[in-house]
C-alpha positions in Angstrom: 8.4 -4.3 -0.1 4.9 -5.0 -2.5 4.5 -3.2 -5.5 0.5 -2.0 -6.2 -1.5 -1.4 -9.3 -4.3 0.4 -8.4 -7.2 1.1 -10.3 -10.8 3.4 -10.0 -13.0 2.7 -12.3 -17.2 3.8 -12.8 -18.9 0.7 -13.8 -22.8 0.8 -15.0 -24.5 0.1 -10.9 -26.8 -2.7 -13.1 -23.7 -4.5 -14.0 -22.3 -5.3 -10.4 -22.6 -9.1 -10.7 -21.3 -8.6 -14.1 -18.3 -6.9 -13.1 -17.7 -9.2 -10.4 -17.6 -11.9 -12.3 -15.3 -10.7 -14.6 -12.8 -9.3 -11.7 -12.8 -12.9 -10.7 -11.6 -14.1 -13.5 -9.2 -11.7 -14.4 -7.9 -11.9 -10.5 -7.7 -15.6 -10.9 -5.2 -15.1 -14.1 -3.3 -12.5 -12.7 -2.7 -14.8 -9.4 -1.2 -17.1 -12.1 1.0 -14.6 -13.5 2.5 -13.7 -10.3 0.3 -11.7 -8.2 -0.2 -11.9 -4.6 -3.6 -11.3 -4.6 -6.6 -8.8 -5.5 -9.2 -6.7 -3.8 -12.6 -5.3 -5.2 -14.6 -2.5 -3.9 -17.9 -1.3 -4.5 -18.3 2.5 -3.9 -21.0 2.8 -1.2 -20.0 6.4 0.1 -18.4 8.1 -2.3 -19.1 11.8 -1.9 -19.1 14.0 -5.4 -16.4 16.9 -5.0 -16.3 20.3 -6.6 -12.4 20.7 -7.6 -11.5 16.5 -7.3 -13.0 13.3 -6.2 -13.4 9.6 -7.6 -16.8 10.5 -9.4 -15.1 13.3 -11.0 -11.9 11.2 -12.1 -13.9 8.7 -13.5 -16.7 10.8 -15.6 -19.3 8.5 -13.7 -22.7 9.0 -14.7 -25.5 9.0 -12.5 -26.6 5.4 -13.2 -22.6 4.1 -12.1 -20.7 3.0 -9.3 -17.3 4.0 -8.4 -14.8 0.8 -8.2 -11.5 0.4 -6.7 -9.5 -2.3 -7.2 -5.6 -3.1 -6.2 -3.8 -5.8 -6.9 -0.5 -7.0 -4.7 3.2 -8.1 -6.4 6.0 -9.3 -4.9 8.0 -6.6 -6.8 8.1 -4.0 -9.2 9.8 -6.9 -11.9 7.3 -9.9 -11.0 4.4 -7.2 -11.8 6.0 -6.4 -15.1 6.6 -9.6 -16.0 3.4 -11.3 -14.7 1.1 -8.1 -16.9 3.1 -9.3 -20.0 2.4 -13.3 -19.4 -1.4 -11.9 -18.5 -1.5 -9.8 -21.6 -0.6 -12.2 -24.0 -2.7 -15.0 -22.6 -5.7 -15.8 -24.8 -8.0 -16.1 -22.2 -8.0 -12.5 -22.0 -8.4 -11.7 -25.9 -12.1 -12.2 -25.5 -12.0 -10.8 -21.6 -15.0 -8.0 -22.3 -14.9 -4.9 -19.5 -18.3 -4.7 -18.1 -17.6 -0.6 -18.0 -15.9 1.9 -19.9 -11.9 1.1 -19.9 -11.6 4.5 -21.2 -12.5 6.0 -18.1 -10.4 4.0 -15.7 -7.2 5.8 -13.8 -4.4 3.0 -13.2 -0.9 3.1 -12.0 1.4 1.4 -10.2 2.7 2.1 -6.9 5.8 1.4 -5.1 5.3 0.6 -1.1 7.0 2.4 0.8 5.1 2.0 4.2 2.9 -0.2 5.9 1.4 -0.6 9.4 
């Protein structure tokens, strides 16, 4: 089966082009590195929660968006090997994260069903 990173994330609502257009071009990299594909998701109903939700994960401000983002690997070992070949590519040493990387949850997933 895939293996998953996925990723939630509270990017500044002004900078939704902005992000996009840096999601593309980190996608596009990480497609070259081994990835199966991305997807990108602008929150649109996203309810605040009192004890857990994505708002509260992410510390989002009033004037941000909640984002989630996957991307697909063959494998656990293409993913691990693919993040190191994107890492150390120099197209990403001047990549700059139109939110606050500080604030994003990540982690990868092993899939174990799928319908």
């Amino acid at each position: 089966m895939h293996y998953i990173d996925g990723f939630v994330a509270a990017v500044p609502t002004h900078k939704r082009q902005e992000y996009l257009e840096h999601a593309r071009q980190a996608d596009t990299l990480l497609k070259e590195c081994g990835a199966l594909g991305a997807v990108e998701c602008w929150g649109d109903d996203v309810p605040d929660g009192k004890l857990t939700s994505f708002p509260l994960a992410v510390q989002r401000k009033p004037d941000e968006t909640v984002v989630l983002s996957w991307i697909t690997w063959p494998s656990r070992a293409v993913r691990d090997a693919g993040m190191k070949k994107f890492m150390a590519d120099p197209r990403t040493q001047n990549m700059q994260m139109p939110f606050d990387g500080k604030r994003m949850i990540y982690g990868g997933f092993e899939v174990i069903y799928t319908l």
